[in-house]
TORBA-324910 format. One record per residue (C-alpha): x negated, z, y negated; residue in one letter; residue number from 1. Coordinates in Angstrom, 1 decimal, always signed. Example, Ala and Ser with C-alpha at 12.3 -4.5 7.8 and 13.67 -1.06 7.14 Angstrom:
<atoms>
+--------+--------+--------+------+-------+
|     xx |     zz |     yy | roza | kekol |
+--------+--------+--------+------+-------+
|  -12.3 |   +7.8 |   +4.5 |    A |     1 |
|  -13.7 |   +7.1 |   +1.1 |    S |     2 |
+--------+--------+--------+------+-------+
</atoms>
This chain:
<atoms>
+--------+--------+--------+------+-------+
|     xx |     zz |     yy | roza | kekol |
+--------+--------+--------+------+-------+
|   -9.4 |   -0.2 |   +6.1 |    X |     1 |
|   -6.6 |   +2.2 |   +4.6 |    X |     2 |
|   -3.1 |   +1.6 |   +5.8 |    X |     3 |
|   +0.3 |   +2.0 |   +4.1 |    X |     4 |
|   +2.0 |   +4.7 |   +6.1 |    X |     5 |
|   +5.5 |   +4.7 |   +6.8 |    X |     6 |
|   +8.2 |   +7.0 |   +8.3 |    X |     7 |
|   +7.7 |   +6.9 |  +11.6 |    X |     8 |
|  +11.0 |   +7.1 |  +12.9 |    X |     9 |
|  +12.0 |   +4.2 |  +16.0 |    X |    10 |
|  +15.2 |   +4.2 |  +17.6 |    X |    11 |
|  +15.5 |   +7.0 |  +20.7 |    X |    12 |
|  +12.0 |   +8.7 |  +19.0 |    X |    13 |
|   +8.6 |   +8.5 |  +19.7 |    X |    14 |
|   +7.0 |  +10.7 |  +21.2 |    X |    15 |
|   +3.3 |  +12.3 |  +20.3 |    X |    16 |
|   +2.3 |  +11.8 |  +17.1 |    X |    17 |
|   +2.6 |   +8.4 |  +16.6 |    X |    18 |
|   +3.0 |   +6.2 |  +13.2 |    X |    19 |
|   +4.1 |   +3.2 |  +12.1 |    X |    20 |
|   +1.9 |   +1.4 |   +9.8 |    X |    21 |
|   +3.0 |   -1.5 |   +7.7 |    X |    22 |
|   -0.2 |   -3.4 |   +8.1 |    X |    23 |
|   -3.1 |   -3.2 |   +5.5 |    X |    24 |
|   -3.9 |   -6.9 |   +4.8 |    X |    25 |
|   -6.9 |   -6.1 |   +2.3 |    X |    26 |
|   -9.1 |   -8.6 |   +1.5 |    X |    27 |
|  -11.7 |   -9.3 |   +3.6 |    X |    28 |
|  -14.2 |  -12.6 |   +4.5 |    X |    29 |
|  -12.6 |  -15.0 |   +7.1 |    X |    30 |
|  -14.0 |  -17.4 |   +9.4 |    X |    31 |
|  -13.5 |  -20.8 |  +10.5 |    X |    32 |
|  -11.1 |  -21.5 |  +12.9 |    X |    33 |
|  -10.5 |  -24.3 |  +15.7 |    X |    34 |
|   -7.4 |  -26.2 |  +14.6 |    X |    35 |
|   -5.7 |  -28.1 |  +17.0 |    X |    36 |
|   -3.3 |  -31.4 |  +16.1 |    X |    37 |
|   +0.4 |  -30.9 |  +15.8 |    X |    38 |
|   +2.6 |  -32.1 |  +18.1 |    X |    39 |
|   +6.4 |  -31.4 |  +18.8 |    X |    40 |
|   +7.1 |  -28.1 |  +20.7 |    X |    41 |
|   +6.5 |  -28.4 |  +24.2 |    X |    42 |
|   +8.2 |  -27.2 |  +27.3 |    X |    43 |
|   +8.3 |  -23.6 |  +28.1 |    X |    44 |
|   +5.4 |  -22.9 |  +31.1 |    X |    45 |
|   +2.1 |  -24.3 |  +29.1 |    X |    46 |
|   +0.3 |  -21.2 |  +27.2 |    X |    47 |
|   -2.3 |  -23.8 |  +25.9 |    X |    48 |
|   -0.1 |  -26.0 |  +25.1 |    X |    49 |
|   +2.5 |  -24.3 |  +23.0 |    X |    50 |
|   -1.1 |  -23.0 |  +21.0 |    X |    51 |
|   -2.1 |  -26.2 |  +20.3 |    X |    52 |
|   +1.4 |  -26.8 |  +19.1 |    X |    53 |
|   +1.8 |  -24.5 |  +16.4 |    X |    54 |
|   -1.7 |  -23.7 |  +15.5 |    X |    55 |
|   -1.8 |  -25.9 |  +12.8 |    X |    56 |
|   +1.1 |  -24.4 |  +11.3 |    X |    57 |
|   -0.2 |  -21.0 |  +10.5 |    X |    58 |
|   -2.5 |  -20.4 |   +7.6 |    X |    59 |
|   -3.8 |  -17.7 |   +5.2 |    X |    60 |
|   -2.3 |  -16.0 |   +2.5 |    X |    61 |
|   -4.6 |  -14.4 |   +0.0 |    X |    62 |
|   -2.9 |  -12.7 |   -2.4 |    X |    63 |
|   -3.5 |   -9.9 |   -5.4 |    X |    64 |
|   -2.2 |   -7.0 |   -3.0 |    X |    65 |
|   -4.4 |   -8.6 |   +0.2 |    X |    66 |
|   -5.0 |  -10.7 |   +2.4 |    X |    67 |
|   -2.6 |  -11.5 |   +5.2 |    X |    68 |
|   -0.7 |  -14.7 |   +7.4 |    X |    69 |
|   +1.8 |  -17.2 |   +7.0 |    X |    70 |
|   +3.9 |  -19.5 |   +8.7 |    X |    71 |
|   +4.3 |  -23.4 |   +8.1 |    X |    72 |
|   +8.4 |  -23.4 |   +8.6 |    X |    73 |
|  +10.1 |  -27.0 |   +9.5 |    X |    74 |
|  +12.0 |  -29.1 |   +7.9 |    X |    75 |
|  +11.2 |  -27.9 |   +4.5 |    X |    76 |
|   +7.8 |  -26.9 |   +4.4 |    X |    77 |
|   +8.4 |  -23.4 |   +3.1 |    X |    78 |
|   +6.0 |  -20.8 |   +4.6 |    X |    79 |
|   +6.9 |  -17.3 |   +5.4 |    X |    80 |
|   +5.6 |  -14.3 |   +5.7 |    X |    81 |
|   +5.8 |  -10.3 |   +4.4 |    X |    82 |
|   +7.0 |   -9.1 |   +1.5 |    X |    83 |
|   +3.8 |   -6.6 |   +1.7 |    X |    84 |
|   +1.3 |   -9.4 |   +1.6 |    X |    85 |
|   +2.7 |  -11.8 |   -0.8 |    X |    86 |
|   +3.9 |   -9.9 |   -3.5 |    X |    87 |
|   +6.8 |   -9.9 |   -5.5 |    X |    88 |
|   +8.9 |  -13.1 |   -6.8 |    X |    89 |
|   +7.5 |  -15.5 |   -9.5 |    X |    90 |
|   +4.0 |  -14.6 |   -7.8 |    X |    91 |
|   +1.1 |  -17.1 |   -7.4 |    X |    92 |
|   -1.0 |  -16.8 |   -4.3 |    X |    93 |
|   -3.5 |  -19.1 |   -2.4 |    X |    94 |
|   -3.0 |  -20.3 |   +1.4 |    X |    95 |
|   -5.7 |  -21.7 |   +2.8 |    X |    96 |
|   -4.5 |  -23.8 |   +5.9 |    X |    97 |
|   -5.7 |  -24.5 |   +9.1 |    X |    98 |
|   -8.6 |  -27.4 |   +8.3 |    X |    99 |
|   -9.6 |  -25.2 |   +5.5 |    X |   100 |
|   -8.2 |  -26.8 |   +2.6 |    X |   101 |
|   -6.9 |  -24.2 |   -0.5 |    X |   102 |
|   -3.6 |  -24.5 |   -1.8 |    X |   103 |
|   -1.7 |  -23.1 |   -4.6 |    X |   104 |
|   +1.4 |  -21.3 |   -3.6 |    X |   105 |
|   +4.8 |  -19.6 |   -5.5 |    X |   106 |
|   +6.7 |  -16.7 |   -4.3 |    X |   107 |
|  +10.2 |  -18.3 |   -4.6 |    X |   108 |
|  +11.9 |  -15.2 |   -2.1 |    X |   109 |
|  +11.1 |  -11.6 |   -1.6 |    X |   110 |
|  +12.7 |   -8.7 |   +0.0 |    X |   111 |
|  +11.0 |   -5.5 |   +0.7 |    X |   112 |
|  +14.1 |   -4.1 |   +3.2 |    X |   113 |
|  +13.3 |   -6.9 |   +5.4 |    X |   114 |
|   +9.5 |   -6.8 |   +4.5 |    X |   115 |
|  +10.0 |  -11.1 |   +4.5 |    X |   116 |
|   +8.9 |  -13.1 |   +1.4 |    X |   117 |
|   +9.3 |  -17.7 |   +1.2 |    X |   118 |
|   +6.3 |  -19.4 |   -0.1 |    X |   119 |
|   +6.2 |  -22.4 |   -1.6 |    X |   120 |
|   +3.2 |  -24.7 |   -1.6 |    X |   121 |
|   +1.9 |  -27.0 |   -4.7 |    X |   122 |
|   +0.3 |  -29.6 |   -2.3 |    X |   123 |
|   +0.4 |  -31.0 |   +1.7 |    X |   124 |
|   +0.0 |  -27.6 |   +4.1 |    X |   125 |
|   +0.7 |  -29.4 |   +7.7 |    X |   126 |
|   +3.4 |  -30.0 |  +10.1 |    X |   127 |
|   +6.1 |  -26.9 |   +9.6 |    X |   128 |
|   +7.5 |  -25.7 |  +13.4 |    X |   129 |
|  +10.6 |  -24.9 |  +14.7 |    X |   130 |
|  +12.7 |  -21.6 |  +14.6 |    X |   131 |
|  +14.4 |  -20.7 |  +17.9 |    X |   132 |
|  +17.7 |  -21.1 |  +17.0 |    X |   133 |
|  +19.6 |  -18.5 |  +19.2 |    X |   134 |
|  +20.6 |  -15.3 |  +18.5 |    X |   135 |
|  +17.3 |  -13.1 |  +19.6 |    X |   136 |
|  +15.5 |  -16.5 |  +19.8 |    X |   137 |
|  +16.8 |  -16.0 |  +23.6 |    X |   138 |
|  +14.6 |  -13.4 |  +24.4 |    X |   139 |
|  +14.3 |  -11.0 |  +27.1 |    X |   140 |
|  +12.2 |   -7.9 |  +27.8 |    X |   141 |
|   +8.7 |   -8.9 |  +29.9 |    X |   142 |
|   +9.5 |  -12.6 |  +28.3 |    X |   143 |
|   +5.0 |  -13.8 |  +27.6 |    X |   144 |
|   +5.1 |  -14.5 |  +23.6 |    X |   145 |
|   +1.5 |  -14.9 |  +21.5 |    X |   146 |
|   +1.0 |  -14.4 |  +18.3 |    X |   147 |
|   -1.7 |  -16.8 |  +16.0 |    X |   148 |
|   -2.8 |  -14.7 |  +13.0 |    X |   149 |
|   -6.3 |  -13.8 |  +10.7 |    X |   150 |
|   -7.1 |   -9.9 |  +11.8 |    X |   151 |
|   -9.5 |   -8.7 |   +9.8 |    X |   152 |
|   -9.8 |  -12.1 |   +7.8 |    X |   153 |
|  -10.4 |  -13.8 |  +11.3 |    X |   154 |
|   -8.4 |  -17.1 |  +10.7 |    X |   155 |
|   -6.9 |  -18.7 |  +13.4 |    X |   156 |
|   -6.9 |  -15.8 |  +16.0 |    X |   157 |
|   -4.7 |  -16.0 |  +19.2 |    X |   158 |
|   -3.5 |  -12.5 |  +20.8 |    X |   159 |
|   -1.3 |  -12.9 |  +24.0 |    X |   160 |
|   +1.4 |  -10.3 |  +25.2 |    X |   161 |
|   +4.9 |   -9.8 |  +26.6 |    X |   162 |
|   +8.1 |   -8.9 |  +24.9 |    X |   163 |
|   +8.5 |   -5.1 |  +25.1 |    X |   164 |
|  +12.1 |   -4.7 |  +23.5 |    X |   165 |
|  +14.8 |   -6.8 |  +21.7 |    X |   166 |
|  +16.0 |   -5.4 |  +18.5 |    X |   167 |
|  +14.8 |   -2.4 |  +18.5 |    X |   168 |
|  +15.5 |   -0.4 |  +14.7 |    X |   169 |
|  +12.9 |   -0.5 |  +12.5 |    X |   170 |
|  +12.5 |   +2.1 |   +9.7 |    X |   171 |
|  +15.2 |   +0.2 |   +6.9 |    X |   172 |
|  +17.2 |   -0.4 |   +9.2 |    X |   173 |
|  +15.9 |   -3.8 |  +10.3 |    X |   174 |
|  +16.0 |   -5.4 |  +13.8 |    X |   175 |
|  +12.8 |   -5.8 |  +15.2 |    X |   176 |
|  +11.0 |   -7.0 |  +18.2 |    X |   177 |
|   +8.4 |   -5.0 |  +19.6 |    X |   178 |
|   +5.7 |   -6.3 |  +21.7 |    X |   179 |
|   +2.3 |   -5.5 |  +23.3 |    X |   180 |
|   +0.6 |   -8.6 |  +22.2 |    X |   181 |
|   -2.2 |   -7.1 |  +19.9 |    X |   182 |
|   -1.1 |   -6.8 |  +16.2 |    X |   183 |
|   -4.2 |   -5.5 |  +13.5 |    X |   184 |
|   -4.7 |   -6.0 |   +9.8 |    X |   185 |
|   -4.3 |   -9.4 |   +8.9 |    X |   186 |
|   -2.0 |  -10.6 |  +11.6 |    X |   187 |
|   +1.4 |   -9.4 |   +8.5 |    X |   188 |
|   +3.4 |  -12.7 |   +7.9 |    X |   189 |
|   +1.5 |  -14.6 |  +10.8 |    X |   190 |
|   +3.8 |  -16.0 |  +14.0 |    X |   191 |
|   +5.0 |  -14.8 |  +16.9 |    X |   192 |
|   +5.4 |  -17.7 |  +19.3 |    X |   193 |
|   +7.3 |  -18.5 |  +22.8 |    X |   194 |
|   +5.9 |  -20.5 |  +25.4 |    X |   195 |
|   +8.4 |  -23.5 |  +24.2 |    X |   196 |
|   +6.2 |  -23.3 |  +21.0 |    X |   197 |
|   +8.8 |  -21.6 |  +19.0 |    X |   198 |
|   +9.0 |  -19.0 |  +15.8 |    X |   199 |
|  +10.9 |  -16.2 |  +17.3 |    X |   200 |
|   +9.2 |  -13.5 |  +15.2 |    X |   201 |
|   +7.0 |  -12.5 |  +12.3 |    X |   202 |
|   +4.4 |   -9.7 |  +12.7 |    X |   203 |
|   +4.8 |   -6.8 |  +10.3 |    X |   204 |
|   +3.7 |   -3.3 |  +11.6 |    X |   205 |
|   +2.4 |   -1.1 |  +14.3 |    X |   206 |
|   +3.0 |   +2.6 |  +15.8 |    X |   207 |
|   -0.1 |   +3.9 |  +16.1 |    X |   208 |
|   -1.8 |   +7.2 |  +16.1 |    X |   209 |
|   -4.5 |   +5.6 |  +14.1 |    X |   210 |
|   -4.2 |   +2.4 |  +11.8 |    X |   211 |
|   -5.0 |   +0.3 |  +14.7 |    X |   212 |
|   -3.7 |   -1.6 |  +17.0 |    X |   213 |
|   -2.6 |   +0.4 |  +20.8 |    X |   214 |
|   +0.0 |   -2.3 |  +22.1 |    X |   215 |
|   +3.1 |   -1.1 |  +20.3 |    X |   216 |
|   +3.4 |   -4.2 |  +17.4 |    X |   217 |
|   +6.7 |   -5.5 |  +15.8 |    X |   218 |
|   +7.5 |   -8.5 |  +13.9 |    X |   219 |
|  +10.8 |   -9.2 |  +12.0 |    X |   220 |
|  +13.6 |  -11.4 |  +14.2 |    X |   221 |
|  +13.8 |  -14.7 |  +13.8 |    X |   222 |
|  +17.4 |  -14.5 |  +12.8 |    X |   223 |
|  +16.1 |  -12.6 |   +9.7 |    X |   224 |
|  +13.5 |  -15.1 |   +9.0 |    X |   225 |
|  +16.2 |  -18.4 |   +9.0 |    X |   226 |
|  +18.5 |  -15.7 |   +6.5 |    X |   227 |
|  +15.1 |  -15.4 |   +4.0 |    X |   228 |
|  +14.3 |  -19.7 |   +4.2 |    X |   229 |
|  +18.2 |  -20.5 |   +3.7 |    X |   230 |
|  +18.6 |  -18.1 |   +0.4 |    X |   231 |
|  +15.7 |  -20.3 |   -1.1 |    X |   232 |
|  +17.4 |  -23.6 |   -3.1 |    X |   233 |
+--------+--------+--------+------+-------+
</atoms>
């Protein structure tokens, strides 16, 4: 699967010859997924738990450029996701959600510096889920986060992993969180989760000496995702 290379430039260097990769979402088949009922975010402490909390709320973007993720956002319904997978604005794409239904979608936002595009669905996609609300969604370094994705068109797939730094720069400039919880191909515009069942991020590249993932994954803040859902009318 060929990647979209990027500068690979993180704050305080990398060393070796490491790259980050903006990750390839081509199209590719997918397979069913176990969906799990929607409930209000749990306490922190319950991996299973907070899974089977926002599961529901990530689905499948298939678009012209790809394929990729997205995320069901309370209380509006909007979805987001990358800028990379979506497209530009005035775009249709498809979301198929998490009991397999296909739905119609518009590209209402898009902005390439933050790599964050706003969906917004022509029909009923499930129950949206929360966005941590503090600044850096309250995270610390070592903090367990998971993210729920479709790598390599595998709806529905759950990677687990720990916070590995807090705003860390990303190549426009961009605060990111990086994390070892694997991150591939199809996992762009998918969640990344707390234990409390909580958006805190949104998957959008790797460093990597191969298009692959090796543990070094970042997703854009969650403070940039509320920014990209409040511009939308």
């Amino acid at each position: 699967m060929a990647a979209v290379v990027v500068a690979a430039v993180l704050a305080g260097g990398v060393a070796g010859a490491a790259t980050t990769y903006l990750l390839d979402d081509s199209p590719s088949p997918s397979s069913s997924a176990q969906v799990s009922a929607s409930s209000e975010a749990p306490a922190a402490g319950s991996l299973q738990d907070a899974i089977a909390a926002v599961d529901g709320a990530v689905v499948q973007v298939r678009a012209q450029g790809g394929l990729g993720s997205g995320v069901v956002t309370s209380p509006r319904g909007l979805i987001i996701t990358n800028e990379h997978v979506a497209g530009a604005r005035g775009d249709d794409v498809m979301v198929v959600t998490a009991d397999d239904r296909r739905v119609p979608a518009t590209v209402v936002m898009s902005d390439a510096s933050r790599d964050l595009a706003v969906l917004r669905p022509k029909g009923e996609v499930g129950q949206g889920v929360q966005i941590a609300p503090e600044p850096d969604a309250a995270l610390r370094p070592g903090d367990q986060v998971f993210a729920i994705g479709s790598p390599f068109g595998l709806r529905g797939t759950v990677t687990v992993g720990v916070v590995s730094a807090v705003n860390r720069q990303g190549d426009s400039g961009t605060p990111m969180i990086q994390t070892d919880a694997p991150i591939n191909p199809g996992n762009s515009g998918g969640g990344l989760f707390d234990l409390r069942g909580r958006l805190v991020g949104v998957p959008t590249s790797i460093n990597s000496p191969v298009p692959g993932n090796v543990g070094i994954g970042f997703a854009v803040t969650a403070d940039q995702v509320r920014r990209a859902l409040d511009s939308v009318d």
